[in-house]
N, C-alpha and C positions, 0 to 999 in steps of 0.2 A: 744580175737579175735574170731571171729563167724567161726565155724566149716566150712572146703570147702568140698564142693560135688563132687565128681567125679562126668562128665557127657560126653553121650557118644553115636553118633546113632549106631543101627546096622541092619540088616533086619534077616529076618525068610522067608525061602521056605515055602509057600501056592502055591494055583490053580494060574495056568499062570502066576508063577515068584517070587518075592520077597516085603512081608510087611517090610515097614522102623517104626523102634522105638527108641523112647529114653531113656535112661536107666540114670536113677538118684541113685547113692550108689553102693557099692559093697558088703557089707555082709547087715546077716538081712534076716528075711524074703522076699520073694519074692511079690509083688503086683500089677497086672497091671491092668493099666486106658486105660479108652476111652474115646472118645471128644464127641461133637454135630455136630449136621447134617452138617455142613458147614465148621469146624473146622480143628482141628491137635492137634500133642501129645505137642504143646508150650500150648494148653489149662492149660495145668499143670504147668507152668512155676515158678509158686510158690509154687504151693504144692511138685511138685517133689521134689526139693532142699530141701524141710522141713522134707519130711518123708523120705526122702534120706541119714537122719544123723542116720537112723538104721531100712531101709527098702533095698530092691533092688526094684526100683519103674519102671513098664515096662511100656512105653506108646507109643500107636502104634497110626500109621495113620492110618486110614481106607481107606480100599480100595474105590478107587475114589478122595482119597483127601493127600495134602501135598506129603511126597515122596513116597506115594504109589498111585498116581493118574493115571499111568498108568496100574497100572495093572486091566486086562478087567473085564466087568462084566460076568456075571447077578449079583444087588445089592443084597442090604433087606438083613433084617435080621439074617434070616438064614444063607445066606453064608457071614455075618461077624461073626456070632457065630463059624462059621467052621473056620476061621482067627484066630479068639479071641482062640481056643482050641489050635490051633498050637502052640499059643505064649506060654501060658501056660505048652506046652510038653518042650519046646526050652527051657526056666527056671527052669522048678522046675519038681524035681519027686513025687510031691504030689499036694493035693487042695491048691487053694490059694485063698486071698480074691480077687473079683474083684470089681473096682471103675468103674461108669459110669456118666458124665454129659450129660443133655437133651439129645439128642438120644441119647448115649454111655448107659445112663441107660437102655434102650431099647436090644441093643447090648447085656450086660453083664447078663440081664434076661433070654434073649433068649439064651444065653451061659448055663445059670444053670439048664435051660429047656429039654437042647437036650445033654449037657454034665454034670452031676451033679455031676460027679466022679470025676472032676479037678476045683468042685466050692465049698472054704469052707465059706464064705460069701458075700453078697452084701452090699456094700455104693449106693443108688441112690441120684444121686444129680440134685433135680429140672429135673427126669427124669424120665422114666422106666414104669410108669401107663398110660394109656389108656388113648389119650386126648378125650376131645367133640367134635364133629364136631362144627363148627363154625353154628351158628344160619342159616337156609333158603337151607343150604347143603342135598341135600338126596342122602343118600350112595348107596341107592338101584341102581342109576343112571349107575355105572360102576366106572372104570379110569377117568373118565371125571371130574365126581363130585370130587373125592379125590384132583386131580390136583386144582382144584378150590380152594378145603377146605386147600389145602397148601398154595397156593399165598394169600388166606384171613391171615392164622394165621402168616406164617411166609414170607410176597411177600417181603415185603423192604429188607429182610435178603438177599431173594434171587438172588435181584435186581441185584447185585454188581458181581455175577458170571459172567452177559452177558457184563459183561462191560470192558473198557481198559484206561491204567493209563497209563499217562508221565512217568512216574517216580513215588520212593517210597513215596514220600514226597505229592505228592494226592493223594495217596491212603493214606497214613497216616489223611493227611486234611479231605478226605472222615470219617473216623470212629470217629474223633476229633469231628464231628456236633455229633454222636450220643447222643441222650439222657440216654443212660445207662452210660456213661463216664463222668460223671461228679461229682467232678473231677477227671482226668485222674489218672486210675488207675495204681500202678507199674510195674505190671506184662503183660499190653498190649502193649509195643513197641515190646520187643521180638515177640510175640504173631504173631502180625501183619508182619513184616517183614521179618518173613518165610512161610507169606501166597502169598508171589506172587513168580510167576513164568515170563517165557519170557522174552525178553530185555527191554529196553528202546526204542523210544518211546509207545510200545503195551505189556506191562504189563498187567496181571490180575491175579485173586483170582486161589492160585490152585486148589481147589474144582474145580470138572464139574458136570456140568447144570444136565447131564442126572443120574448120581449118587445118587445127590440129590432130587431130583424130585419123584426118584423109590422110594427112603429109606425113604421119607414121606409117603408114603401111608401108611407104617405099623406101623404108631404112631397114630390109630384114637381104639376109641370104635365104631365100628360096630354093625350093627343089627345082634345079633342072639353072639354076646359076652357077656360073664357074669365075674363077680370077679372072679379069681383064684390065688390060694396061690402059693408063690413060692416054689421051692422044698428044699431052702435052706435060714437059717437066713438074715435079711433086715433089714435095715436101711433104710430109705426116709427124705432125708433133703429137706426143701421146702424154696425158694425165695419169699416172703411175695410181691415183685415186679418185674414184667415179663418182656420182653423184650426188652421194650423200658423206662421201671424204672417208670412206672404206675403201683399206689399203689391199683387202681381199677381191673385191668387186668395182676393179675399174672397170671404165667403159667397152675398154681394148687390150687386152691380154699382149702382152709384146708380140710382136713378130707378125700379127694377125693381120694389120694393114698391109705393111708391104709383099703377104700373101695372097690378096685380094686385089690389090693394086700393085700387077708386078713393072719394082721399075720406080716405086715411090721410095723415097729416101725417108727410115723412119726413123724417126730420134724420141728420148724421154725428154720432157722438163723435169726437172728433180721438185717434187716437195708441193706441187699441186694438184689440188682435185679437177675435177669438169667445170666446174666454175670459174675457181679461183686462177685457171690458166688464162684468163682473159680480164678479168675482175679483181685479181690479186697482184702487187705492184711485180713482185718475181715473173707472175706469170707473164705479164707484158711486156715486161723489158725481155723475155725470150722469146715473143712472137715479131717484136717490131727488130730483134737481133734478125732474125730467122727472113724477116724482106727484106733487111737491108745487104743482108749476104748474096742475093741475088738480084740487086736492083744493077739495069746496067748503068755504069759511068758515063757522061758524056765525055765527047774525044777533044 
């Protein structure tokens, strides 16, 4: 019989109230994850449970999204990196690794930047490097252009925040058309059905608009940005296909990470998109391979 997990929310005092997380295991090293720009800590819905059979696996919502969606801003990165440090004080009295998918890797870089003394390595997964501005974008522009350069890369994602559902069941139908879902992976019904909030009939995503919106602008390479090494050991797993499971248009072009991050060790998962690296049983079993390669042993 396949080992059970303890699992368990709980929150952490931060600015203006309380971050909600989930907490997969009870002994074990300590480990916490973070999700993508729109997401929650079910992003993990399969990995916790895995590394949870001898990790304490911490996964937080981000402020603006899931059960931390009210607590106020200002977003961006930095002050989720001051989030992400708290969580870390709450668990453990030393460094721990931290896991990040697409933003979250952003997140936990920026953690290791401005706290390195509670960071003893990085997993980025399909996240954390400097994207491109999208073709015809000039950043010189201001806010204005950024906002553009986000509805180009990521608008459909976005789409779905301004929106409202009958019930679970289209919102479900809703993510059923995606093209990253096929086919439907195991670990997205959970996923999905702790991302809404409100009643029936006006349902919607708990992410907000305005959360998101900010937290993109600090995922571009910029004029007047160069590669910089992180301050502590990396990892970059990369999704061979991107967001909508187009083998032309992944997120990250090979090689582009550990260009941007010199000094991060980049490897492919084979046969995953942006999603399905985290959400699809493959993808998981190579991200919890990928900590346990680097977890130390005790003596």
């Amino acid at each position: 019989m396949a080992q059970q997990v303890a699992y368990r929310m709980e929150s952490v005092p931060v600015r203006g109230g309380e971050l909600r997380v989930g907490v997969w295991g009870q002994d074990g090293p300590v480990l916490v994850a973070v999700h993508g720009i729109t997401s929650s800590h079910l992003a993990w819905t399969l990995i916790g449970p895995e590394l949870g059979r001898d990790h304490r696996v911490v996964a937080v919502d981000l402020r603006g999204r899931g059960g931390s969606r009210d607590l106020p801003g200002p977003y961006g990165m930095a002050e989720h990196a001051a989030d992400i440090a708290a969580v870390v004080r709450a668990y453990a009295d030393a460094a721990v690794p931290l896991i990040g998918h697409s933003m979250g890797g952003f997140v936990v870089a920026e953690t290791a930047r401005r706290f390195p003394e509670l960071v003893e390595r990085l997993i980025l997964v399909d996240g954390g490097a400097p994207l491109p501005l999208p073709p015809g974008i000039d950043a010189s522009a201001g806010p204005a252009a950024l906002e553009e350069a986000i509805a180009t890369t990521v608008g459909a994602v976005f789409a779905r925040l301004n929106m409202t559902f009958p019930d679970r069941d289209a919102y479900l139908a809703l993510w059923r058309q995606h093209p990253s879902f096929g086919p439907w992976p195991e670990g997205a019904d959970a996923y999905l059905d702790y991302d809404l909030v409100g009643e029936e009939p006006r349902m919607r995503a708990a992410c907000r608009m305005e959360a998101a919106v900010r937290d993109g602008q600090d995922l571009y390479a910029l004029p007047g940005m160069a590669p910089a090494p992180l301050p502590r050991p990396a990892v970059f797993l990369r999704a061979p296909r991107g967001m909508f499971d187009d083998p032309d248009a992944p997120l990250y072009t090979p090689g582009r990470a550990s260009e941007w991050l010199p000094g991060a060790a980049e490897s492919d998962v084979p046969d995953v998109n942006h999603y399905t690296i985290t959400l699809g049983r493959e993808g998981a079993a190579a991200v919890a391979a990928a900590v346990r390669a680097g977890t130390r042993q005790p003596r």
